[in-house]
N, C-alpha and C positions, 0 to 999 in steps of 0.2 A: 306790947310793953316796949317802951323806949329807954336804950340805954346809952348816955353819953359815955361818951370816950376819952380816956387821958393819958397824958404822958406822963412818964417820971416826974413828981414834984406837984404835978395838980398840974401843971399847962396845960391848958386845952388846944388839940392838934385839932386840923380838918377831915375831923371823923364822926360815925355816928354810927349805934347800934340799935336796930330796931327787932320789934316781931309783931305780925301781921296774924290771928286766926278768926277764919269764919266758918263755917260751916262748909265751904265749900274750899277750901283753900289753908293752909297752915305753911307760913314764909318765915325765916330767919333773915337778914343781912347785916355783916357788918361788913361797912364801908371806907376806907378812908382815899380820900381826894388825891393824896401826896405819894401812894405808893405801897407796895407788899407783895404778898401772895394771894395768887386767883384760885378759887374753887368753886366750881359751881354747879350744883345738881336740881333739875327740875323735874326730872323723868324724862325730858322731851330731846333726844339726843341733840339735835338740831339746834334747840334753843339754846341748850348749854355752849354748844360752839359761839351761837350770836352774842351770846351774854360774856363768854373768853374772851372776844374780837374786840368787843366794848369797850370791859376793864383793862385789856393791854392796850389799847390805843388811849385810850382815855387818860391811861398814868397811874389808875387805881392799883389800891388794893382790895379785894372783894372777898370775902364769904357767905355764901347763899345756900339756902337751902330752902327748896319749894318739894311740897308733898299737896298736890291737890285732887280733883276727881278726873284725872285722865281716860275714867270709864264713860263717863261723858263725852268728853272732849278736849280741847287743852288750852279753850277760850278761857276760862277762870284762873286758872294756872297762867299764862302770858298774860294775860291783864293783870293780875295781881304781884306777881313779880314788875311791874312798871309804878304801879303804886307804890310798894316798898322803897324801891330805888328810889325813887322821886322822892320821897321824902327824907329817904336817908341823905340822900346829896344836898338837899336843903338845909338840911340840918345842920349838916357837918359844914355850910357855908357859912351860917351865922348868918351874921349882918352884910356881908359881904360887900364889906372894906375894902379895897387897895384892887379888888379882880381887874384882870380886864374886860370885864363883859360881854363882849360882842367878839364873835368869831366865825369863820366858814371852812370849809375842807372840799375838794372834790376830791372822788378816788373810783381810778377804773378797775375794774375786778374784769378780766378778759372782754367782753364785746357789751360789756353796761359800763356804761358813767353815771355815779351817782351823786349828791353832790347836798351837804347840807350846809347853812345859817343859821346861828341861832344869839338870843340874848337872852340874860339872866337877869333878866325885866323886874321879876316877880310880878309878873301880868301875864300868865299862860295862854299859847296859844297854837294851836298845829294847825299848820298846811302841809297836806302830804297827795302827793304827787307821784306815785310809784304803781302802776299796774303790772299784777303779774301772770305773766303766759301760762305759768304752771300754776293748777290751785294745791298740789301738796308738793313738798321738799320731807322725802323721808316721811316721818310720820307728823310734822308739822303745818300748821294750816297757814297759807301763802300771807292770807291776808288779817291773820293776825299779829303781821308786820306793825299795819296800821294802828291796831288797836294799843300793841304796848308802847308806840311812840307817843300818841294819843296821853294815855295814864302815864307815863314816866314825862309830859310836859306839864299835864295838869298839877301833879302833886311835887315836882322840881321848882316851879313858876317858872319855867321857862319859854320865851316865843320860840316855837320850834320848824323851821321853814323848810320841807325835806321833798326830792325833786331825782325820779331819775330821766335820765335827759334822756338814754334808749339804752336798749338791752333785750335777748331775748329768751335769758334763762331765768328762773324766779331765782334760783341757789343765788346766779351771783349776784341780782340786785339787790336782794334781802343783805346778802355777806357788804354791798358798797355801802348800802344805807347806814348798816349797823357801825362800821365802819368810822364812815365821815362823820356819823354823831360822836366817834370817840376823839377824833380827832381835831374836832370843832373846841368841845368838851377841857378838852387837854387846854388848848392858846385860851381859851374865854376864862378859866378859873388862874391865869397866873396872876401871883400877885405884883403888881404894879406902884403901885401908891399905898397913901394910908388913907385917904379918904374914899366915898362913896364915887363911884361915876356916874354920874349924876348932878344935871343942873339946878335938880330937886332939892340935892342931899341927902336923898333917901330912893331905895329900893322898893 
């Protein structure tokens, strides 16, 4: 169920409220682009921390809430938390008028450099670049790094270009990655102008 968000008066801020259920997954978020309070609970310690790191660099504000079949494993759950987001962020961009679109960030987290690019094309597309030493951090799986950048470009429309240059712990290249998407994230949605960027006109 999708539920826009508004300000005092009817204005519409850069926000969006959604809910995600399937069978194997049941997700809340509401989102807004410009700022708040972070919460965020997936069962999966680890991910909660990636998902904190995000919205504070990013600028968000965030509420989330994932309840999925961690008896499994916690593939469904971190893909589907990337879904959500991705489309809440879409959402709450509109047409996205005046953004700056295009932005990069590196950030070292102790002996990894991580370093992402990205534009809010609405033409999704990842390259991800990150292997890691360890295949678990805590009770999380290393490389379903990949997989929510993956779902949170596809459903954002975002090109997503993400890259660690070296490092040899999974914690801190996962912590840089997560990171520089917020950080990227943060300079690519200011707003700039009133029109499209775009030689298009359109997004």
């Amino acid at each position: 169920m999708d539920i826009p968000v508004y300000r005092e008066g009817d204005a519409p801020e850069r926000a969006y409220s959604l809910q995600r259920k399937t069978k194997e997954t049941d997700i809340s978020a509401s989102l807004c682009v410009d700022g708040g309070e972070i919460a965020v609970s997936t069962g999966i310690g680890f991910f909660d921390h990636m998902l904190t790191a995000l919205a504070f660099y990013a600028g968000w504000g965030l509420d989330l809430e994932a309840k999925g079949d961690l008896q499994v494993d916690g593939h469904h759950t971190v893909e589907d938390v990337g879904i959500v987001l991705g489309q809440a962020l879409s959402r709450a961009l509109g047409d996205r008028k005046g953004i700056r679109r295009f932005a990069s960030a590196y950030v070292p987290m102790d002996e990894a450099l991580c370093f992402t690019a990205l534009d809010f094309s609405n033409r999704p597309y990842l390259v991800f670049d990150g292997e890691m030493p360890q295949p678990m951090i805590g009770g999380y799986d290393a490389c379903l790094t990949e997989e929510f950048m993956r779902a949170f470009a596809m459903n954002s429309g975002i090109t997503l270009h993400m890259r660690c240059l070296y490092g040899k712990n999974a914690h801190h290249i996962t912590e840089g990655l997560f990171k520089s998407l917020g950080l990227a994230i943060r300079d690519a949605v200011k707003v700039e102008g009133t029109g499209v960027s775009s030689t298009k006109g359109v997004l």
